[in-house]
N, C-alpha and C positions, 0 to 999 in steps of 0.2 A: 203495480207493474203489469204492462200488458204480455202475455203468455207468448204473443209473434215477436217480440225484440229481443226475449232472453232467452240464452241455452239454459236446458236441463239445470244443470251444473249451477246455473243461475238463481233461478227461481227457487232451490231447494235450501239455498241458503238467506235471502232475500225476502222474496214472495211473502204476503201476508202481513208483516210487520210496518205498523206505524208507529213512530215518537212518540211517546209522552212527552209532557211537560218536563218531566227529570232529566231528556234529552239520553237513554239509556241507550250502549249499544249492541246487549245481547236482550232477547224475549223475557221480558219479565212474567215473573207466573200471578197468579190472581187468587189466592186462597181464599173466596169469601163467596157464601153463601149466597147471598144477598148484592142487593145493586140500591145508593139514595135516591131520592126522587127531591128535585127543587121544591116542589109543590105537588098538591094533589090532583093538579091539570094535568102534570106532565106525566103521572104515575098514572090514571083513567086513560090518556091517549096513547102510552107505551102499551097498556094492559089490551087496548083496542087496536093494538097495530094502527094506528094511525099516528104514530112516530116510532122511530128507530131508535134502537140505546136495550144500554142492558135491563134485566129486569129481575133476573135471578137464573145461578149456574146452572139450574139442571138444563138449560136450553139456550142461555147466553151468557158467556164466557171470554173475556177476550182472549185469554190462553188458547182455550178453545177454538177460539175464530180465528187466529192466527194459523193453527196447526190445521183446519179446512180449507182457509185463502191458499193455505200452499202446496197442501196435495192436490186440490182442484187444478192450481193453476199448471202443477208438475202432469196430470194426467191430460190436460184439455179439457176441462169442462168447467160447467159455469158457476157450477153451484156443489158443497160436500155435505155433508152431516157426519158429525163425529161418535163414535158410539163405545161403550163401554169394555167391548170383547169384537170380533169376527163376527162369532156366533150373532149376536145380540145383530147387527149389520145384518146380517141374511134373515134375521126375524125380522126387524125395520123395515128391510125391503118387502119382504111379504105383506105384512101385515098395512103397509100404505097403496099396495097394488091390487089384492087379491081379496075378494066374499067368496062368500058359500056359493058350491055349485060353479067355480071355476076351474080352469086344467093348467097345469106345469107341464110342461115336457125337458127334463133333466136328465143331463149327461150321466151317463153309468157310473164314472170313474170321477168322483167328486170325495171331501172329505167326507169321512164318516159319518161325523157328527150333521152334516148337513141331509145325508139321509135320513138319519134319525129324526132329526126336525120337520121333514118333509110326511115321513111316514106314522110317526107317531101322534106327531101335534096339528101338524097344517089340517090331514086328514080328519079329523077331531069336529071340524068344522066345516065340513063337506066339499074341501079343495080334493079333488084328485092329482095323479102323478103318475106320467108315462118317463120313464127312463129309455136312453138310446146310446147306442156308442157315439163318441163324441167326434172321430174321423167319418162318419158315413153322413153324407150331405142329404141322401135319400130317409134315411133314415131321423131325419127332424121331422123331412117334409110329409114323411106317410104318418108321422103321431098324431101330426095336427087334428084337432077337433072345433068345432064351430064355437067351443067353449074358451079355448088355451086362448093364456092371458101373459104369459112366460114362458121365457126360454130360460135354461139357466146354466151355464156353460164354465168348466176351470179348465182354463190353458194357459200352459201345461197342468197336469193333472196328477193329481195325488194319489198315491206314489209313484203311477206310472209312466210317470209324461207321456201321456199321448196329448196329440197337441188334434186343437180342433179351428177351424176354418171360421176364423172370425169372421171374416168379411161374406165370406158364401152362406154364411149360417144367420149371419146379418138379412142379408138378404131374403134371405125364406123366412126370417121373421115378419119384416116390415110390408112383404108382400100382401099378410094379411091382418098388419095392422097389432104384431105380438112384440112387446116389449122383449128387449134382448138384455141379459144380465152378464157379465164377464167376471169370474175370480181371478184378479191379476196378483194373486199372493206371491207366485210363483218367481214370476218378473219383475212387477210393479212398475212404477214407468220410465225405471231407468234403462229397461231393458224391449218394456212392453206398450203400447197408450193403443188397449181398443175401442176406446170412443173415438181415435181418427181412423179405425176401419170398421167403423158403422154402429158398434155396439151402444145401448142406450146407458147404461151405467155399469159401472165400475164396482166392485165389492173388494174390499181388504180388509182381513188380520192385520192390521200394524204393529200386532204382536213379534211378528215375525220377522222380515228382511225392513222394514219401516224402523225400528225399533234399533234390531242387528246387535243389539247383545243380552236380548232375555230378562230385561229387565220390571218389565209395565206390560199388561194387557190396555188392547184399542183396538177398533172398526171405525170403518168409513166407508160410506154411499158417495160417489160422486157422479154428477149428470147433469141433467137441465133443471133451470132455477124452477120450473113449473113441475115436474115431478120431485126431484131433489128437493130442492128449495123450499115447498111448497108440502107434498103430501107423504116425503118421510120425514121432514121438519116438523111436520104434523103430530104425525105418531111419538117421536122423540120428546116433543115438548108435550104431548098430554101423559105417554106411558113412563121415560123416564131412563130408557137403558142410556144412560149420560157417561160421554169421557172427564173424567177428573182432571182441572187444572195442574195438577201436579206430572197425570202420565201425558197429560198434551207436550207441556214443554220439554220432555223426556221422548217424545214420539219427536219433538221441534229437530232437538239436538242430533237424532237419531238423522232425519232426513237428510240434514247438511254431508254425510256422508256416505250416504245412498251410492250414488254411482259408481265411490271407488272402490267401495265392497263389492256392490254386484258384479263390475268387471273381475276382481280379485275372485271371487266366489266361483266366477263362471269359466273364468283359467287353470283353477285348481280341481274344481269338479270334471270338466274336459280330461284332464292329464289323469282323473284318479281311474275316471268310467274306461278310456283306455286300459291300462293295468289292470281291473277286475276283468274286464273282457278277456285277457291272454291269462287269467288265474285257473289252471286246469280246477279249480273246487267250483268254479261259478258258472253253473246253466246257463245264465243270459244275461244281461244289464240292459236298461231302462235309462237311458238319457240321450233327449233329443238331439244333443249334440254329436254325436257318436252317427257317421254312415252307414251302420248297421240299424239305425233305427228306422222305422217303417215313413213317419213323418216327418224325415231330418230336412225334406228339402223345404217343405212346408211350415217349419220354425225356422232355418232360414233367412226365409222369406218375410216373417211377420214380428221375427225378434230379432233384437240386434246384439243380443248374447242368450246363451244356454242355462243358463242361473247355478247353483250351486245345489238342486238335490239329484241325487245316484237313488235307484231300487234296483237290487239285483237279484236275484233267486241263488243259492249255495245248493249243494249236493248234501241227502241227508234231511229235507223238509225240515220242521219244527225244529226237532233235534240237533241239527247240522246248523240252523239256524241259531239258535240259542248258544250253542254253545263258542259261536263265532263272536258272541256280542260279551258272552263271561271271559271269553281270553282277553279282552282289549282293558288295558289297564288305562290309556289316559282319554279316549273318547269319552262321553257322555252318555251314559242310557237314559235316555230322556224322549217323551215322545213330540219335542217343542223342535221346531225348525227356524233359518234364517239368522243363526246365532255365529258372530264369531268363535265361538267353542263348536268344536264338531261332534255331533250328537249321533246316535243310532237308536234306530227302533225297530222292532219287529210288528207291523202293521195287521195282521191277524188276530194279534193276542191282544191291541193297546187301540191305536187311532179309528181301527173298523173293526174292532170287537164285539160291536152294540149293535150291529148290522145281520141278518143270516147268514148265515154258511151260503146259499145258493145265490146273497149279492156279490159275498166275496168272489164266489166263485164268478160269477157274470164281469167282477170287472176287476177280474185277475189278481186276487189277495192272496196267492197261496199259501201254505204252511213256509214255503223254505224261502220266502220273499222278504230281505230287510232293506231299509233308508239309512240312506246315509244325506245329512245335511252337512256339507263341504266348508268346515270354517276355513280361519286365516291363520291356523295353524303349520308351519312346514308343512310340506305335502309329502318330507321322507317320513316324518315321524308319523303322520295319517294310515302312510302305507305299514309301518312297521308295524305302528297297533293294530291294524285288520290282517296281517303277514302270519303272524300267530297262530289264530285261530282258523282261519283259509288253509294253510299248512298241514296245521292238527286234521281237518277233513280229509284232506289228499293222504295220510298217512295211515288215516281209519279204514 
């Protein structure tokens, strides 16, 4: 299917998928290790890339290839690689971009766990790492070093949403030749596609709104068939972080209803961040979609909805915090987002725990700051369960 004839809507159901011989008409899955070879020609010129065809799952999969033909083609780009976790995705992408003695310049306000891998591991191997706010355009361009090889950007942004200028930040990339990386978790492209505003690859959790109901861990790289395709295809087939044929067509199934979550998600998160805003217990709320947020014009402009996660701050820090999350009897504490179940977490103690105090502090984790991931649950019963414990603060 060519990606210019079909809507979204299209391709997420569609895209990827050829017939078998059995003439099937849902994705069949492929449980098998292994791939036969006619002959020992055709198995020496598959092994030499000089023919195409499966070889073995940990790198060719048609499960697999089905569930990259269609994120690729749902995001715009030409080429995906499929991978085991997120996580495992932003190692792939590293580790096929980046040696010794090279620079990152990474947004402040990114997952946790993604600093951690920056700081702990990458560094290991003599990668350096400049951090910047992810609004301040000046603020890419002064990191720069003769060395930076990477940009690496989530918009919106964990937990914060603050949302960062794709296409301006694109640009100060390419000016000096630095690969530009986007975490479109947040959006994904039903909401988001920043490889049509410049970005050079795309990074997802498909754990998360890919998935949409917490079922399967997956990551995915999407981009150009010569870095995609080519040198984190690379890494994947020598190293091995591989998506399983069984959570692909479980990510497959997940896709086909992609957009009318995220619409749903991003109607119900709107109406909730409203409501916590007028809740005399709540300091502030965190969601771009709201005109009180600093870059509502500039998501806007680059989204075509607000997605479904809220971070709000409660009166009372930790403790005010905490005890907001023990009165709610049917949300989820769970620190996993993009779920039709709506989950809470307290981001200091769980998702950026692993992190210092003085990053939290840099990219606004405070004590009394929880997530809320917006499922498809009534949005009276949403509000009743956090009503509770918001209450209980107002009367402490």
């Amino acid at each position: 299917m060519h990606n210019d004839e079909y809507h979204l809507t299209t391709l997420a159901i569609r895209a990827g998928h050829t017939r078998t011989h059995e003439g099937e008409h849902s994705e069949p899955i492929y449980p098998t290790s292994s791939f036969v070879f006619d002959s020992a020609a055709e198995a020496a010129a598959r092994f030499a890339e000089g023919a195409t065809g499966n070889i073995y799952s940990r790198f060719t999969n048609p499960t697999v290839r089905c569930f990259e033909e269609r994120l690729a083609a749902m995001e715009g780009g030409e080429a995906c690689v499929a991978t085991s976790s997120g996580m495992s995705a932003v190692l792939s992408l590293g580790m096929a971009l980046l040696k010794a003695g090279d620079h990152v310049v990474c947004s402040d306000s990114v997952f946790g766990s993604i600093m951690t891998l920056f700081n702990r591991y990458f560094t290991k191997f003599g990668v350096q790492v400049t951090y910047v706010p992810p609004q301040q355009l000046d603020a890419w361009r002064n990191a720069i070093q003769s060395n930076t090889k990477l940009f690496f950007l989530e918009t919106p942004s964990n937990p914060l949403s603050a949302i960062g200028d794709i296409q301006g930040i694109a640009d100060i990339a390419h000016e000096k030749g630095i690969l530009l990386a986007v975490d479109n978790c947040f959006c994904t492209p039903a909401l988001q596609k920043p490889l049509l505003m410049g970005a050079d690859v795309t990074i997802h959790s498909a754990t998360k709104y890919l998935d949409g109901q917490g079922r399967v861990l997956g990551g995915a790289v999407v981009g150009s068939k010569a870095f995609v395709g080519t040198d984190v295809f690379g890494f994947l087939r020598t190293a091995g972080p591989s998506m399983s044929p069984f959570n692909a067509w479980v990510l497959l199934k997940g896709l086909e209803t992609l957009a009318l979550r995220m619409n749903a998600h991003s109607v119900a998160a709107l109406d909730l961040a409203g409501w916590l805003e007028r809740h005399p217990a709540v300091l502030r709320v965190h969601y771009a979609g709201l005109p009180s947020h600093p870059q509502h014009a500039l998501a806007s402009k680059q989204q075509s909805g607000y997605g479904g996660i809220i971070a709000f701050v409660v009166k009372g820090e930790r403790q005010g915090a905490w005890s907001v999350i023990d009165a709610t009897r049917m949300l989820s504490i769970t620190a996993n987002l993009g779920d039709v179940k709506t989950t809470i977490t307290h981001p200091a103690t769980t998702t950026h725990a692993r992190i210092t105090q003085a990053e939290r502090e840099r990219a606004g984790i405070v004590e009394g700051l929880l997530r809320i991931s917006v499922g498809l649950e009534h949005l009276d019963d949403i509000k009743r369960d956090l009503q509770r414990g918001l209450d209980a603060l107002v009367r402490s």
